[in-house]
N, C-alpha and C positions, 0 to 999 in steps of 0.2 A: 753585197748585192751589186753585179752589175748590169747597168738599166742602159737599152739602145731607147732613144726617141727618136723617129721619123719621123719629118712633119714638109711633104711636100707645099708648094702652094705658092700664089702670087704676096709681096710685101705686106698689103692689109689684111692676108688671111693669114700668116703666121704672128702677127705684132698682134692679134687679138687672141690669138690663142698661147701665149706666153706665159698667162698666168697658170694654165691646165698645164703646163708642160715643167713651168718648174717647181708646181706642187707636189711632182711624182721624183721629184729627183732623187735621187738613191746614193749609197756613199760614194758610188763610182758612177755616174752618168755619159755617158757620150750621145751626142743631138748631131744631126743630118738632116742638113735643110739646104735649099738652093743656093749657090754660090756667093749670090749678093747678102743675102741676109747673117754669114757667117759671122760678123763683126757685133752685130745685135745680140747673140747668145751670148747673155755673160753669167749664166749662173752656172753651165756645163764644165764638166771637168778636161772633154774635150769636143772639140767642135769639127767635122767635117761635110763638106758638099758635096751634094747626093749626086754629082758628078763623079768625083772622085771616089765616094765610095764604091762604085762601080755595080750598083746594086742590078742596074738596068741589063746588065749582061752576065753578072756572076760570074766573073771572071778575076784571073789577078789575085789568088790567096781571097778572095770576098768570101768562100764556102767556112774558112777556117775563123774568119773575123768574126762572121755571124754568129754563128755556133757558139763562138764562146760567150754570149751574153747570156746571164739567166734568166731575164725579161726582155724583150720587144713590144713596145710599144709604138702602134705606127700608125701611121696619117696616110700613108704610101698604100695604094688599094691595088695596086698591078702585079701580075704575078702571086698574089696572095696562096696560090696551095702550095705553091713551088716555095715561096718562102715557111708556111709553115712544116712542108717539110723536111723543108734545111734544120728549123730552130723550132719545137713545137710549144714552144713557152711564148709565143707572137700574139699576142692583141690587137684587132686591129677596129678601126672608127672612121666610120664616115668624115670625109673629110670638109662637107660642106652641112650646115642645118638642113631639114627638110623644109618641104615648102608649107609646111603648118606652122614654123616655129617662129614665137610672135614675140620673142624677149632678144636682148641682145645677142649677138654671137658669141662676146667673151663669155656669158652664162650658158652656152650652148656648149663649150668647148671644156668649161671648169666641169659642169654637168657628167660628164662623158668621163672623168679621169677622179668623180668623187671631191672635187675640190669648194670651196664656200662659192656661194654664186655671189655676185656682186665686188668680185676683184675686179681691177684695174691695170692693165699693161702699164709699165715702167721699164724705160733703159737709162739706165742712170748715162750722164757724161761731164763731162771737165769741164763746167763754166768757163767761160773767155769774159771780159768786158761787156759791160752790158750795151746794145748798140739801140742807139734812138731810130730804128728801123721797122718798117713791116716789109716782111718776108710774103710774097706770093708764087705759089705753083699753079699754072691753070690749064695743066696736063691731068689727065689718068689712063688706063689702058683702054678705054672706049670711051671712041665720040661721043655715046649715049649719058654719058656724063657728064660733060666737060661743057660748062657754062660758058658764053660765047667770047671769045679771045678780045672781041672789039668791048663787050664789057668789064673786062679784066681791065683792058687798058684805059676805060673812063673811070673807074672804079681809083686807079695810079693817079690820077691827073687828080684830083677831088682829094684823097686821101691828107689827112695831117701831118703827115711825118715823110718821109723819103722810102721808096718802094726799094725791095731788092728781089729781085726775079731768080727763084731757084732749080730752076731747069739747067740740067747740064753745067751747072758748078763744082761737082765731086763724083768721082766714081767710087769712094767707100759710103759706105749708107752712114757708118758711124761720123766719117765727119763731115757729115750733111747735118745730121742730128744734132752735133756739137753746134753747129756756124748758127742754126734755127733756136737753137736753144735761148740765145744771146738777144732776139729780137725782141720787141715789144709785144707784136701779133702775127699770127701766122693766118694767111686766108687762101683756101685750095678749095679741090672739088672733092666727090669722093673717089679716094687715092689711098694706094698706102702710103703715100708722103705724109700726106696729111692725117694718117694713122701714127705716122713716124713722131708730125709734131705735137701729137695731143700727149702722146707717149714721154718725152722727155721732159711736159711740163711748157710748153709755151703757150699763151692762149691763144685759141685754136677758134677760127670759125669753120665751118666745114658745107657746102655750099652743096646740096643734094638736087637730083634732076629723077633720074629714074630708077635708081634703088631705094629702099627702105629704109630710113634713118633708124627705125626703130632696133634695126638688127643689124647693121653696118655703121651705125653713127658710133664716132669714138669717145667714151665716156667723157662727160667734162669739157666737152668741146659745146658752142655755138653753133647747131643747126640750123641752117636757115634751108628752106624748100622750093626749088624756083623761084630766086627772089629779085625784085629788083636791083640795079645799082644804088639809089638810094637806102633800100631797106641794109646791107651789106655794108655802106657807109656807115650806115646808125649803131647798126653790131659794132664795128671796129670802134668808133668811138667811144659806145660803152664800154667796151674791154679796154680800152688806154684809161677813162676814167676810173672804173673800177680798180684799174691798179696802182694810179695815184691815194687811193685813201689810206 
């Protein structure tokens, strides 16, 4: 069986849907997803960006690559009859939950592809030394999210341990993940960064304004909801104690 998975989408909507995607893998898998998230794929047998796949234009031998797959399953919703009939063996899934769905989205996405509900995204990486650090991001793709910068920076100043600001540190996502992994705590807004570092294991607070934690919070991570500087203080500190015991 060879299995194409499409999985367009911003960094926190593919890192939540990783567990649906590598529970369908087949003896021969290939995944196409956005350019940056290529290095994240690590269960595919091979990995290409749906740039390079040239899906968007069919063009470049794309007629003959598709074709040969015996399933398609896709995230990619453009072009849909044109692609099915290139390959009529194409599945294809909403790519976003609807606006009724009240459970997380990795249970949205496992759901959709028959997988156990209540998995957890993992990308494994190569521990480095463990650094007496907290890691902070206080970006994400909308303003509408992103807790006020002047409290990011009171939030540093008050902190127990020494801040490291990860914005514009690495252009691979994988070894962002690696450098994150290594910290004490990681505190961001909602981001797929911070999708990134609930994912490899680092404790994660995750700082919500105007999304839904219920369905965008990443599993195992510290939510907190519009919350003060203090209150964000008090999470980091219980996550550094809790990892003393």
């Amino acid at each position: 069986m060879r299995r194409l998975l499409i999985r367009p989408g911003a960094i926190g909507d593919v890192i939540v849907s990783l567990p649906a995607l590598e529970f369908i893998k087949a003896e021969y898998t290939e995944v196409w997803v956005p350019s940056p998230l290529v290095p994240l794929i690590q269960f595919a047998d091979k990995v290409v960006s749906i740039a390079a796949s040239r899906i968007d234009v069919m063009a470049d031998g794309f007629t003959e690559r598709f074709r040969a797959f015996d399933e398609v399953v896709s995230w990619y919703n453009s072009n849909k009859e044109a692609l099915q009939e290139l390959n009529p063996r194409c599945v294809f899934h909403p790519a976003l939950p609807p606006k009724d769905w009240a459970r997380n989205a990795t249970d949205f996405y496992a759901q959709q592809v028959g997988a156990p509900i209540g998995l957890v995204p993992k990308i494994a990486v190569t521990q480095s030394a463990p650094r007496e650090t907290i890691v902070i991001h206080p970006f994400s793709a909308s303003a509408s999210k992103n807790w006020p910068i002047e409290s990011f920076r009171q939030l540093a100043e008050r902190l127990p341990l020494p801040v490291e600001w990860a914005q514009d540190r690495f252009e691979n996502l994988l070894d962002l993940a690696e450098w994150m992994a290594s910290a004490r705590v990681y505190i961001g807004n909602d981001s797929g960064i911070t999708h990134l570092a609930a994912a490899v294991g680092v404790p994660t607070i995750a700082i919500f304004l105007s999304t839904d934690p219920k369905i965008w919070g990443p599993a195992k991570a510290t939510i907190l909801r519009n919350p003060t500087v203090d209150e964000v203080l008090n999470a980091a500190s219980e996550q550094l104690a809790y990892a003393r015991r």
